[in-house]
OpenMM code with the backbone's topology and positions (N, CA, C; nanometers):
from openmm import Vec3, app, unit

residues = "UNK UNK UNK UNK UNK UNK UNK UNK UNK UNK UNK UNK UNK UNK UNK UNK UNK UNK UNK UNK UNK UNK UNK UNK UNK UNK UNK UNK UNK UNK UNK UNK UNK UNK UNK UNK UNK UNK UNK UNK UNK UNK UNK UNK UNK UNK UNK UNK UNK UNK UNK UNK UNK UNK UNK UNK UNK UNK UNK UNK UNK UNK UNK UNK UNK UNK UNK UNK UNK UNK UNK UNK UNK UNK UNK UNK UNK UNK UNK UNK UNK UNK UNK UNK UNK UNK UNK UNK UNK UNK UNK UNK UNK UNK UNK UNK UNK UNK UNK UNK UNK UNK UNK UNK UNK UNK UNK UNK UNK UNK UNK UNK UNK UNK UNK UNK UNK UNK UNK UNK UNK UNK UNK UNK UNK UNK UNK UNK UNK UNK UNK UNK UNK UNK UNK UNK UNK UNK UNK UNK UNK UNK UNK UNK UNK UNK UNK UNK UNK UNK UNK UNK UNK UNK UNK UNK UNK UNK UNK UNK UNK UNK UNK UNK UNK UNK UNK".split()
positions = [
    Vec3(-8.8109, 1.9450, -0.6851),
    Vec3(-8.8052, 1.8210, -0.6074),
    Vec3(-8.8800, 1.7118, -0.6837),
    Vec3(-8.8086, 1.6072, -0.7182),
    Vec3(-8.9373, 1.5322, -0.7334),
    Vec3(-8.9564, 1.3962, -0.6929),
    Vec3(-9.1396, 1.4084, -0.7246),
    Vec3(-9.2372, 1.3059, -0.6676),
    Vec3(-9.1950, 1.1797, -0.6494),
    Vec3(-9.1309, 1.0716, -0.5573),
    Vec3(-9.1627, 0.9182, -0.5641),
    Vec3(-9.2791, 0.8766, -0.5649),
    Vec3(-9.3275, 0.9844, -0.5251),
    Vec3(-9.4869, 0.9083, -0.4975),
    Vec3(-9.5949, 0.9903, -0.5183),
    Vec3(-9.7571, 0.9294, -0.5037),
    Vec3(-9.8600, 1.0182, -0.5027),
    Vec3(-9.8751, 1.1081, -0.3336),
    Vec3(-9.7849, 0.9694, -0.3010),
    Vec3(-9.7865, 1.0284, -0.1493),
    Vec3(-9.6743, 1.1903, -0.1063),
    Vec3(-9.5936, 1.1624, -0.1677),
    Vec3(-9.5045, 1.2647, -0.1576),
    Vec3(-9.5659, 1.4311, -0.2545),
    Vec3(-9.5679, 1.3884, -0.3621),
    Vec3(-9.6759, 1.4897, -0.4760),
    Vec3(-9.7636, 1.5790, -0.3764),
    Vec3(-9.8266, 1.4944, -0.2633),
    Vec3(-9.9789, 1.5274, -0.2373),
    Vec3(-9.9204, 1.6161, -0.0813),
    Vec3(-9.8082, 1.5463, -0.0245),
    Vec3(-9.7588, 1.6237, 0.1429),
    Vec3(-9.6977, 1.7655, 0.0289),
    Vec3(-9.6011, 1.7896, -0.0428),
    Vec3(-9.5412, 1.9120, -0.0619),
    Vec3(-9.6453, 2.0243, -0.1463),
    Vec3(-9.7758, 1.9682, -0.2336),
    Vec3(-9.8486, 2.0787, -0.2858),
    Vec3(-9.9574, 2.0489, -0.2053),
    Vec3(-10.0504, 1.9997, -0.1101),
    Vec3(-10.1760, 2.0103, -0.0993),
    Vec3(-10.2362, 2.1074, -0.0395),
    Vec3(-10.1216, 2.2026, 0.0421),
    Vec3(-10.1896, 2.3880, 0.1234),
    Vec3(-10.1473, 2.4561, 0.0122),
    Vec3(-10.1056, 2.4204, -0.1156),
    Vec3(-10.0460, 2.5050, -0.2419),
    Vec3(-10.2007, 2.5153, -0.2984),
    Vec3(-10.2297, 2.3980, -0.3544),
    Vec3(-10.3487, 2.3735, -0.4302),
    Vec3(-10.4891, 2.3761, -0.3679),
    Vec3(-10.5280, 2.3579, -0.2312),
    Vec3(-10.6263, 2.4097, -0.1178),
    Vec3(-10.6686, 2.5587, -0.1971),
    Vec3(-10.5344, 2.6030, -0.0686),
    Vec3(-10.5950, 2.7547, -0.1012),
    Vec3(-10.6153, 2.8396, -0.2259),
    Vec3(-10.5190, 2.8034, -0.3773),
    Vec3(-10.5897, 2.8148, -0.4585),
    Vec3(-10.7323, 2.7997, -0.4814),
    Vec3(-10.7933, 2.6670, -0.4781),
    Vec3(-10.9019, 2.6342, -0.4908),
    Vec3(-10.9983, 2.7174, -0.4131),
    Vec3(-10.9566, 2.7507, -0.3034),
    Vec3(-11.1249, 2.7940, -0.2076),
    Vec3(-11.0922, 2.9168, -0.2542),
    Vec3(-10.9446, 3.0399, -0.3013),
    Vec3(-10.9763, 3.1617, -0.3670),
    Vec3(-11.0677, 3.1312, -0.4283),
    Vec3(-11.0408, 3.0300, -0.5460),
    Vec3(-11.1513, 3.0314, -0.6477),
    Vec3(-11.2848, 3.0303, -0.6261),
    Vec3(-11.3036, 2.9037, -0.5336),
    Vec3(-11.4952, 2.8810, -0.5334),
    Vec3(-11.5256, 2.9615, -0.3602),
    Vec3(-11.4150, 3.0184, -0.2946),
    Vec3(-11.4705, 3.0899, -0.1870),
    Vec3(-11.5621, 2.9710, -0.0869),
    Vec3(-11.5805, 2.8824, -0.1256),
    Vec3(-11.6203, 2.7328, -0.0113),
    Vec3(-11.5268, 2.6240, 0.0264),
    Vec3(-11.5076, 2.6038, 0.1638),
    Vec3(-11.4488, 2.5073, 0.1906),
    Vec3(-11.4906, 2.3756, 0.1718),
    Vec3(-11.5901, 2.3639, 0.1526),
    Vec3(-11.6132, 2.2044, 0.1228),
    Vec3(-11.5931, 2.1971, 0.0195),
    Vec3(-11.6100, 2.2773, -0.1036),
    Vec3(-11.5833, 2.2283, -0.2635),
    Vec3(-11.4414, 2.2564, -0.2676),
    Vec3(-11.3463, 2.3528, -0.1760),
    Vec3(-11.2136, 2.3559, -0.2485),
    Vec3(-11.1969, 2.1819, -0.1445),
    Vec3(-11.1982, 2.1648, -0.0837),
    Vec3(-11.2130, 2.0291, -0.0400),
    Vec3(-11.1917, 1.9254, -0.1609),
    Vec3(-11.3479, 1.9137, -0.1831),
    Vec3(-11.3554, 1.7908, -0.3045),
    Vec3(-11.2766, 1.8094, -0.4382),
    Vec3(-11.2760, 1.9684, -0.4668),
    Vec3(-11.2214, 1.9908, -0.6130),
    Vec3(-11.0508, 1.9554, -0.5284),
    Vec3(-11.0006, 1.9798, -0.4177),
    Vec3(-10.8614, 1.9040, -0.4148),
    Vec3(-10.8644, 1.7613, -0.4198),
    Vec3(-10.9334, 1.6860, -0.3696),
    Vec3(-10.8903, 1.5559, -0.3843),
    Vec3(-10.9443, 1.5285, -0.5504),
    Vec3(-11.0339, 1.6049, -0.6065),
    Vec3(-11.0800, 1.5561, -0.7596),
    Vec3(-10.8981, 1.5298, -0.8740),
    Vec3(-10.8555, 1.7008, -0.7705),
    Vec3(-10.6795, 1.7281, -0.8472),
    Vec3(-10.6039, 1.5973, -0.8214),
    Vec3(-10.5906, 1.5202, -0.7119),
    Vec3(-10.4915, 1.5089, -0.6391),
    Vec3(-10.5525, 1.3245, -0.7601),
    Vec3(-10.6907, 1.2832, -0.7174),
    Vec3(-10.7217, 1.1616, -0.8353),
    Vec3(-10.6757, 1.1677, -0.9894),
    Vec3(-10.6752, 1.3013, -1.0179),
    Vec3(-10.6622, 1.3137, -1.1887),
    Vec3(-10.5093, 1.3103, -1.1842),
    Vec3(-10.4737, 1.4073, -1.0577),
    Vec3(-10.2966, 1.3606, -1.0882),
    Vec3(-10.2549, 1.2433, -1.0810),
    Vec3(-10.3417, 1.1283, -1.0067),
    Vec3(-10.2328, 0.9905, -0.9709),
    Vec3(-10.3012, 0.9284, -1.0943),
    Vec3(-10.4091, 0.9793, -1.1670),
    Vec3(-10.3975, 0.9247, -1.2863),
    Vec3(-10.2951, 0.9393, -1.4647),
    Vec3(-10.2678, 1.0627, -1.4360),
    Vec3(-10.1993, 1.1375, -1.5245),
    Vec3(-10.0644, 1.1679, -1.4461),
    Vec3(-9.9820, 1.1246, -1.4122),
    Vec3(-9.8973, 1.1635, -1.3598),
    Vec3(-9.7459, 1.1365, -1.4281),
    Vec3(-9.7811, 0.9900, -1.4892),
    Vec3(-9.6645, 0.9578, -1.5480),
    Vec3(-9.6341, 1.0516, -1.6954),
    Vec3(-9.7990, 1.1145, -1.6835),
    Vec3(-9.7860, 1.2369, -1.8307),
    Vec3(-9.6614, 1.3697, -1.7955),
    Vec3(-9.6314, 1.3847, -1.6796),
    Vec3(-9.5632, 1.4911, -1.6112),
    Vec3(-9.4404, 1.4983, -1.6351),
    Vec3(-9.3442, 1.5872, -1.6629),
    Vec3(-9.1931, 1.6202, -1.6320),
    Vec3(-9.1989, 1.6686, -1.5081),
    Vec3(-9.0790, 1.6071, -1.4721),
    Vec3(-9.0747, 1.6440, -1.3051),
    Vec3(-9.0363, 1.8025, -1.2647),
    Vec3(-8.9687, 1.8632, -1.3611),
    Vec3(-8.9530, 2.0189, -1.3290),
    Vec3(-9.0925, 2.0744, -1.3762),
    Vec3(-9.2074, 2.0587, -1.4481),
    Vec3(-9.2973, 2.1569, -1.4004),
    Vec3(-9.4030, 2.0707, -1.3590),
    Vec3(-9.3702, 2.0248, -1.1990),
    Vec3(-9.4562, 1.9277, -1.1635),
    Vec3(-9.5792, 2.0164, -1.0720),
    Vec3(-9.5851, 2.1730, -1.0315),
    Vec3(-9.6093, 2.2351, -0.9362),
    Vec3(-9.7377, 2.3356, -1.0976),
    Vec3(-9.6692, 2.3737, -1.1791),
    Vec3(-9.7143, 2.4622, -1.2637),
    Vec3(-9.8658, 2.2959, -1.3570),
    Vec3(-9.8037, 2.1752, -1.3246),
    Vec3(-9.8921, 2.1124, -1.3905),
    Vec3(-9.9894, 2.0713, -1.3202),
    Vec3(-9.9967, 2.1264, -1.1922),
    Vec3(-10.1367, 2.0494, -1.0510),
    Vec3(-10.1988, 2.1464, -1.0821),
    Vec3(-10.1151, 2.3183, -1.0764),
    Vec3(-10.2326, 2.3827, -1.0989),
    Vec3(-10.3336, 2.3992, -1.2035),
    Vec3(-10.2438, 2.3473, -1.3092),
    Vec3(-10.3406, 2.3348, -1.4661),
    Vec3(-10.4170, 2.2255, -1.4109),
    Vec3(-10.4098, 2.1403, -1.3641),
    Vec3(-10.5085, 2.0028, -1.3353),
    Vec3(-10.6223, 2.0818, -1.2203),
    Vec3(-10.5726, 2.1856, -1.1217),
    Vec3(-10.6910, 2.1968, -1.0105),
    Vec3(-10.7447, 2.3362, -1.0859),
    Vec3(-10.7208, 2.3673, -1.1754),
    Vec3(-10.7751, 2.4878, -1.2646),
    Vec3(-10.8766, 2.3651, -1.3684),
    Vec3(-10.9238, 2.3015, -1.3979),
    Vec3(-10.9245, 2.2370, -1.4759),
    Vec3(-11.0641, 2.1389, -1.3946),
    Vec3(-11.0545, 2.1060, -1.2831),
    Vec3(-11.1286, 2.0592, -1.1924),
    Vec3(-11.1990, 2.1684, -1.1988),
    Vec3(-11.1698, 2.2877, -1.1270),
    Vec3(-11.2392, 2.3922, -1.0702),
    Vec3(-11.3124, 2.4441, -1.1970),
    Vec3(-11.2974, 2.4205, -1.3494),
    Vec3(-11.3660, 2.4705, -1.4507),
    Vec3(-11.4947, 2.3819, -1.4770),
    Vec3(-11.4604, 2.2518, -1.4414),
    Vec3(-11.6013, 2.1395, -1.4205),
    Vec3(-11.6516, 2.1831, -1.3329),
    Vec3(-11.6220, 2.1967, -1.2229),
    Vec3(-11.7161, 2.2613, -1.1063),
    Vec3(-11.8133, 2.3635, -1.1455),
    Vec3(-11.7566, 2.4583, -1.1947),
    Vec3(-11.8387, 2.5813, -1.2316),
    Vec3(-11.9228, 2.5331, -1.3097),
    Vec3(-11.8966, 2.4589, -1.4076),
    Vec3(-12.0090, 2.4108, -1.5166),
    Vec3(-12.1271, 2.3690, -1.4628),
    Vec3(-12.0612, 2.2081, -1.4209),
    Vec3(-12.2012, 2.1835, -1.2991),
    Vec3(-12.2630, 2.2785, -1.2021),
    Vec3(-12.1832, 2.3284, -1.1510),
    Vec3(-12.2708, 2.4568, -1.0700),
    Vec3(-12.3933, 2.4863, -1.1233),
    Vec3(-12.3319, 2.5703, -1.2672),
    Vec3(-12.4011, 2.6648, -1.2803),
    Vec3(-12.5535, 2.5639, -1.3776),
    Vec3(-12.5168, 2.4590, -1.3710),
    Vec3(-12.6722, 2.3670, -1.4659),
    Vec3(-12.7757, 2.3390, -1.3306),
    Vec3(-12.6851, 2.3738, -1.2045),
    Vec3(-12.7739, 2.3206, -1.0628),
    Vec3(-12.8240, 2.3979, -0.9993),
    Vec3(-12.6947, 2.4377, -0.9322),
    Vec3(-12.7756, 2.5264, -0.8299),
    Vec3(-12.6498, 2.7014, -0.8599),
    Vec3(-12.7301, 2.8414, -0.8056),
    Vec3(-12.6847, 2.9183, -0.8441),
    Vec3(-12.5997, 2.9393, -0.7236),
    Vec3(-12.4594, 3.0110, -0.7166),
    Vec3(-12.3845, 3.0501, -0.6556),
    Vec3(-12.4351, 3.1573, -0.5032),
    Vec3(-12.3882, 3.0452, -0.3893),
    Vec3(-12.4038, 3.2028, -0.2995),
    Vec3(-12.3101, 3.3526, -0.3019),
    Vec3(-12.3943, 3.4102, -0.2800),
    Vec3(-12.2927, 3.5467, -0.2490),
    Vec3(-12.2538, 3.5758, -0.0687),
    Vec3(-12.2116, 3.6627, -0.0287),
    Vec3(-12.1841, 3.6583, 0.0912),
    Vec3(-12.0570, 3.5554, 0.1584),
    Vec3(-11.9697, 3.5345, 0.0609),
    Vec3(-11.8338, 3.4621, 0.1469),
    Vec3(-11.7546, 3.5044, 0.2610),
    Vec3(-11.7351, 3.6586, 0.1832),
    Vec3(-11.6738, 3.7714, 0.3093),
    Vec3(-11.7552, 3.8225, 0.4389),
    Vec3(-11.8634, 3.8553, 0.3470),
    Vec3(-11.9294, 3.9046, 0.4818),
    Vec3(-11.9781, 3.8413, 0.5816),
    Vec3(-11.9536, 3.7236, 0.6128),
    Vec3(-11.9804, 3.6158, 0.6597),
    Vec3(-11.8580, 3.6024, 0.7674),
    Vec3(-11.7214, 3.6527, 0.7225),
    Vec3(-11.6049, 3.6255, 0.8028),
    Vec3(-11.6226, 3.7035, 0.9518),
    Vec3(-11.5873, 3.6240, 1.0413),
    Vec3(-11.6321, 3.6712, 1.2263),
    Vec3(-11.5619, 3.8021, 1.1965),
    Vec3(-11.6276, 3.9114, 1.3156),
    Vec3(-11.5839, 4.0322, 1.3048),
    Vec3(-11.5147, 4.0491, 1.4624),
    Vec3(-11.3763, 4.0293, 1.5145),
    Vec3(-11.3756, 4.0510, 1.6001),
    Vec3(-11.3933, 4.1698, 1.7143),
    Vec3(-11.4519, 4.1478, 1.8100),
    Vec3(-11.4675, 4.3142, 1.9034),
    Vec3(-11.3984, 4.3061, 2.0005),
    Vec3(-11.2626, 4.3243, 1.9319),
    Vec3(-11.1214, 4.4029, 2.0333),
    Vec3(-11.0832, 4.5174, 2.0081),
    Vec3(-10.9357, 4.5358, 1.9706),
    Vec3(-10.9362, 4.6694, 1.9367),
    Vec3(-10.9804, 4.7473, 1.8455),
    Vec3(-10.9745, 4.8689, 1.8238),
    Vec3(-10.9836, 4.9255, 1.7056),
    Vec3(-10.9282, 4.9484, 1.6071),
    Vec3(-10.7880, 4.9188, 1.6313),
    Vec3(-10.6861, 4.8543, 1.5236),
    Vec3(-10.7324, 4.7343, 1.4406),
    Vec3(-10.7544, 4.6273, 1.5148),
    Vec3(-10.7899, 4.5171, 1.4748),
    Vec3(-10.9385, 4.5520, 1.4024),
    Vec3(-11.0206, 4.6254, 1.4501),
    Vec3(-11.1790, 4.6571, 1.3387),
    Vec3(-11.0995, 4.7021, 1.2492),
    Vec3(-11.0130, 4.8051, 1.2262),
    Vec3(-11.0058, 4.8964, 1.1145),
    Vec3(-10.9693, 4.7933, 1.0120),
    Vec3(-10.8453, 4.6675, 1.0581),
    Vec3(-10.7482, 4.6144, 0.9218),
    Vec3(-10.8740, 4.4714, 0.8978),
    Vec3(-10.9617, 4.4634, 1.0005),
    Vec3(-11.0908, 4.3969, 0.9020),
    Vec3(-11.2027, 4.4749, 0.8159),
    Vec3(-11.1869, 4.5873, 0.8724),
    Vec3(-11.2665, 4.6327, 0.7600),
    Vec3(-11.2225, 4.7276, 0.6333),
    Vec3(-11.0730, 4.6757, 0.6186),
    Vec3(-10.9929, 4.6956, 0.5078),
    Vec3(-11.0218, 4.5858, 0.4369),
    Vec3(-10.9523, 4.4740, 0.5012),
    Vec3(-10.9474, 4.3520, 0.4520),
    Vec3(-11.0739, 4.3312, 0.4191),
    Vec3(-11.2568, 4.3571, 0.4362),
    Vec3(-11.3051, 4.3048, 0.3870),
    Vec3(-11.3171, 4.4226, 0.2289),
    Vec3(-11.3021, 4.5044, 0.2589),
    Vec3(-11.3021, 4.5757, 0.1601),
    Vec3(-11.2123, 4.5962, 0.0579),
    Vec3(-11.0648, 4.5324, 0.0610),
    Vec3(-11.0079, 4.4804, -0.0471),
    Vec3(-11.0688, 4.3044, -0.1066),
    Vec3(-11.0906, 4.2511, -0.0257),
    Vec3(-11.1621, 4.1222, -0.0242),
    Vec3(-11.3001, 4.2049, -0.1452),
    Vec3(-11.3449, 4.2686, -0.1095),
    Vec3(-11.4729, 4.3123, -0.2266),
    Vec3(-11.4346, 4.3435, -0.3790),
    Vec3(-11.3490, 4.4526, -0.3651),
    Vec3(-11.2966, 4.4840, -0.4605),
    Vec3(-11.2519, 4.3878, -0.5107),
    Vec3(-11.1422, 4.3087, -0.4570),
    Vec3(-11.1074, 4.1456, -0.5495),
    Vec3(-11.2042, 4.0671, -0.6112),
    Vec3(-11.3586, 4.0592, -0.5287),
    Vec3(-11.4081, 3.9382, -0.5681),
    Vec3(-11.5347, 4.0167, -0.6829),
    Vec3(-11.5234, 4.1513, -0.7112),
    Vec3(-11.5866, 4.2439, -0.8156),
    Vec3(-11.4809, 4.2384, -0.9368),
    Vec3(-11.3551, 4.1837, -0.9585),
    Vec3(-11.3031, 4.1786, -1.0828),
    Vec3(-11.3650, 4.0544, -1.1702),
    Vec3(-11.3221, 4.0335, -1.3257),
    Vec3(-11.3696, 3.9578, -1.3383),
    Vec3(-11.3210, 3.8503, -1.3340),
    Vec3(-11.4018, 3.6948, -1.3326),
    Vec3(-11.3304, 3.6226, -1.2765),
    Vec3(-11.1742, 3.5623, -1.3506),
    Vec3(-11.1287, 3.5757, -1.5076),
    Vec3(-10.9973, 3.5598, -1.5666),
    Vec3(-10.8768, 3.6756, -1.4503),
    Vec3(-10.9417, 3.7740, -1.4240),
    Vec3(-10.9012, 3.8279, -1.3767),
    Vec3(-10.7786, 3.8364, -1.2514),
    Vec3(-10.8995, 3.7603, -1.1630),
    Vec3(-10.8781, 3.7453, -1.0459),
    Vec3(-10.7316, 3.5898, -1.0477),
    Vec3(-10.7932, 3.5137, -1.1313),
    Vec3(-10.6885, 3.4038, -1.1838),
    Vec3(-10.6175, 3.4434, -1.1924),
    Vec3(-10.6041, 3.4778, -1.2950),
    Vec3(-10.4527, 3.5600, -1.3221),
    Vec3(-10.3586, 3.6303, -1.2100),
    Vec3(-10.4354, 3.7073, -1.0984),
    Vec3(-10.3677, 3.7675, -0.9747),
    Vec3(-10.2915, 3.6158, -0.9147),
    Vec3(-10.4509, 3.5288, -0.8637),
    Vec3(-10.4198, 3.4291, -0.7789),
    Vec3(-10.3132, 3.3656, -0.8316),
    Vec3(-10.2718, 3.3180, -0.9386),
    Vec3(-10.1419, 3.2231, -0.9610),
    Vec3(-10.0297, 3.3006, -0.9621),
    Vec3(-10.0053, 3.3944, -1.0023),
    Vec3(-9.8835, 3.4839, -1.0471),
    Vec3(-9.8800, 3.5461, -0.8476),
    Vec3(-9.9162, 3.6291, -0.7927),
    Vec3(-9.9200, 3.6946, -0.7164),
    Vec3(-9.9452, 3.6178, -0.5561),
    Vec3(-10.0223, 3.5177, -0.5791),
    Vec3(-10.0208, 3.4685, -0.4683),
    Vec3(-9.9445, 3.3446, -0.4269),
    Vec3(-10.0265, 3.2673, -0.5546),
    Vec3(-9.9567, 3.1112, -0.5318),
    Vec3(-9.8197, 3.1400, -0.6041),
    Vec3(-9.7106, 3.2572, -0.6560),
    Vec3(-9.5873, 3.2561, -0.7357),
    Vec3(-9.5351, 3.1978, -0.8374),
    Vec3(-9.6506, 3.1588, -0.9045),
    Vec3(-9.5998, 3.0950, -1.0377),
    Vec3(-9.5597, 3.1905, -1.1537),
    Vec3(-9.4481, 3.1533, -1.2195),
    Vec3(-9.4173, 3.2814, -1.3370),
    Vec3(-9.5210, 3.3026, -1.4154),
    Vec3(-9.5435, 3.4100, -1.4872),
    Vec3(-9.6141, 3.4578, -1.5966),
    Vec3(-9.6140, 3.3153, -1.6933),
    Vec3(-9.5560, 3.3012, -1.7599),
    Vec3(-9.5104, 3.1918, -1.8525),
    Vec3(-9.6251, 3.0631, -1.7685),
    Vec3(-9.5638, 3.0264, -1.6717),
    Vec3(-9.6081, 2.8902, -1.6424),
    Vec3(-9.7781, 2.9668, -1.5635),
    Vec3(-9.8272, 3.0455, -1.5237),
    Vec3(-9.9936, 3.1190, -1.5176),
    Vec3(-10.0748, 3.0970, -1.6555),
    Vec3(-10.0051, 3.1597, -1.7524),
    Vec3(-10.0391, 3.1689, -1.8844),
    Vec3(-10.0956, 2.9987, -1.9692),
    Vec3(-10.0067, 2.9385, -1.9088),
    Vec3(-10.0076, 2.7827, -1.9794),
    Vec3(-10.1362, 2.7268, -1.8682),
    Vec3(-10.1115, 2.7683, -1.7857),
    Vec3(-10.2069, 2.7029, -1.6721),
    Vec3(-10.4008, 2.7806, -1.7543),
    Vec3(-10.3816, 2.8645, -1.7914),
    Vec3(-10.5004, 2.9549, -1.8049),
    Vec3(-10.5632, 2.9389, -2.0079),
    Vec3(-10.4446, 2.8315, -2.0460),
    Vec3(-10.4567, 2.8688, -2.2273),
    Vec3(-10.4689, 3.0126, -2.2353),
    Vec3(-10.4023, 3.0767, -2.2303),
    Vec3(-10.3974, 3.2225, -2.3180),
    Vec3(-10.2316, 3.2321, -2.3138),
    Vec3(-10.2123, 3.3273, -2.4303),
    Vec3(-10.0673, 3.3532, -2.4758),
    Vec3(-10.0211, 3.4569, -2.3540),
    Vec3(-9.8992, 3.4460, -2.3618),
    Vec3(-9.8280, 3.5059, -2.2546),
    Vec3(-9.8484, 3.6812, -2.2612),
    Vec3(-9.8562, 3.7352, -2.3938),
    Vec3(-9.9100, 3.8749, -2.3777),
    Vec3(-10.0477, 3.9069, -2.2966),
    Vec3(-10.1767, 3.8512, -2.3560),
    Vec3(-10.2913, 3.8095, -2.2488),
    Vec3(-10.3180, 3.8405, -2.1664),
    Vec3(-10.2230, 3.7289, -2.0835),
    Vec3(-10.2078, 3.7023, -1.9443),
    Vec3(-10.1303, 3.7991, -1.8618),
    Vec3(-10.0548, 3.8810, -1.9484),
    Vec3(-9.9836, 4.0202, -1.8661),
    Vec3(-10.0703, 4.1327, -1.8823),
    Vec3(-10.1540, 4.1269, -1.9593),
    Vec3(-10.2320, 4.2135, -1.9768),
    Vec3(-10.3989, 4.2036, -1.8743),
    Vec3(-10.4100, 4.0915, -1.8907),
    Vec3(-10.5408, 4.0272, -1.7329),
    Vec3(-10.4479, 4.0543, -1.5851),
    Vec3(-10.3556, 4.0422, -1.5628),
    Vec3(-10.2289, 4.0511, -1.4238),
    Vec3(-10.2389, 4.2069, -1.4477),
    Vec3(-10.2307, 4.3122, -1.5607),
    Vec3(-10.2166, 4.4203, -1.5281),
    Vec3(-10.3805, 4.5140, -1.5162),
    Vec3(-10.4745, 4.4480, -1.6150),
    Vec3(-10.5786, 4.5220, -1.5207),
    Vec3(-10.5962, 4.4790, -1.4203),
    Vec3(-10.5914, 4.3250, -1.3715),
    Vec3(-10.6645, 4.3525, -1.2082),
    Vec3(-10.5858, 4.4638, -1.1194),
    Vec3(-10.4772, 4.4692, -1.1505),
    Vec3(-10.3849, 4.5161, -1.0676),
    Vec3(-10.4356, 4.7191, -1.0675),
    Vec3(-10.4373, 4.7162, -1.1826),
    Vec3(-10.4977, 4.8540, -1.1901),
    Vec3(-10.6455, 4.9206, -1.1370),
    Vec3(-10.7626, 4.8096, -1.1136),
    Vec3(-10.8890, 4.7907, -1.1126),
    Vec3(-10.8527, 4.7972, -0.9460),
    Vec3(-10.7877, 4.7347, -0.8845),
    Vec3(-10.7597, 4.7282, -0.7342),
    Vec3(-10.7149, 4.8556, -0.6935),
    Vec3(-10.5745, 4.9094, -0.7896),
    Vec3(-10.5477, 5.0311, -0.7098),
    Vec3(-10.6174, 5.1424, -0.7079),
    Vec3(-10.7718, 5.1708, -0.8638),
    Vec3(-10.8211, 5.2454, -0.8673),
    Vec3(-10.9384, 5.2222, -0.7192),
    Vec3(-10.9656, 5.1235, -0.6977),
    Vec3(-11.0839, 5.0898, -0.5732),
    Vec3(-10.9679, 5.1316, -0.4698),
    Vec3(-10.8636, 5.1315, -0.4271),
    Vec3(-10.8119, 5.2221, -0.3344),
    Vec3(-10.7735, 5.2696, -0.3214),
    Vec3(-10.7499, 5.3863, -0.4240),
    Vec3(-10.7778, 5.5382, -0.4305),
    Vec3(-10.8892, 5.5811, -0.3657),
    Vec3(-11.0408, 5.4997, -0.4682),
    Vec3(-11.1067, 5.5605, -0.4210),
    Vec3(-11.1901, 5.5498, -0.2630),
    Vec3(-11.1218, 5.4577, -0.2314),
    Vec3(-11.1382, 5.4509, -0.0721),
    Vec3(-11.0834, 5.5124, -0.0158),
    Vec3(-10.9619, 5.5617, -0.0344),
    Vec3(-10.8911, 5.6451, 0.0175),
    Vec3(-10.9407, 5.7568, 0.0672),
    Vec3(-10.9914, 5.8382, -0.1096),
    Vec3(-11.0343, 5.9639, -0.1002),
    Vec3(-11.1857, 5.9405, 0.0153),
    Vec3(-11.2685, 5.8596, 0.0389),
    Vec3(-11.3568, 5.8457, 0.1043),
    Vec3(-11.3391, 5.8862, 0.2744),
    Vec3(-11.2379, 5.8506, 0.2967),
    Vec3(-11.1892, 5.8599, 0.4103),
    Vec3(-11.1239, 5.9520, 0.5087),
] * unit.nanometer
topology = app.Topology()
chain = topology.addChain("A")
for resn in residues:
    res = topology.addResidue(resn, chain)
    for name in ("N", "CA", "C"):
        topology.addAtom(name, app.Element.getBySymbol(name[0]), res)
């Protein structure tokens, strides 16, 4: 589809590029600011864009934001831990405990890979971008990047195995 506008750009990707972002920094107020940081650098750079990879080039721009972020972060202040465990635990059924305390426990295992890692899942696997257009988003060659997509993928199923067997 493409953009007439910054206005149009910003209604069809901004729950695209959100939830990327807070995977990444796990806070809503910074995937917050690091989206509108994307959404400024795009209406500045925009006319740099081809309109067919207009979706594969926000995320290189909110990958790109989110790599300044970390920088500054890490010269300021140090990262909290505790994102998940933090998520309300509801007390209804016991169905509903069990698939949260799956979910926080694949949620662990995810946020114990490393972090190229986890990238690599999030664009290809979640947000559906091809290998090819993940790879360009991340600078690494397309072998790489199938190779970061295939350990996390392996690193996950070995953590639930071994949950499995726990159980």
């Amino acid at each position: 589809m493409e953009p007439n506008s910054l206005d149009d750009l910003y209604e069809n990707y901004v729950a695209d590029i959100y939830r990327y972002l807070r995977s990444l920094c796990h806070d809503h107020h910074a995937a917050e600011d690091l989206m509108q940081e994307t959404f400024y650098r795009a209406y500045l750079y925009l006319e740099d864009c081809r309109e067919e990879r207009i979706k594969p080039w926000l995320f290189r721009v909110a990958y790109n934001a989110f790599v300044d972020y970390k920088r500054k972060e890490k010269r300021s202040v140090s990262k909290e831990d505790g994102f998940f465990s933090g998520l309300p635990h509801p007390e209804t059924t016991e169905g509903t405990l069990l698939r949260q305390e799956r979910w926080e426990e694949t949620a662990l295992a995810f946020s114990r890979l490393p972090e190229v890692q986890r990238h690599a899942l999030l664009l290809h696997d979640y947000h559906g971008l091809t290998y090819k257009e993940a790879a360009g988003i991340m600078n690494v060659g397309l072998s790489q990047y199938k190779i970061l997509v295939f350990r996390a993928r392996q690193k996950l199923r070995e953590a639930d195995r071994r949950r499995n067997e726990h159980e």
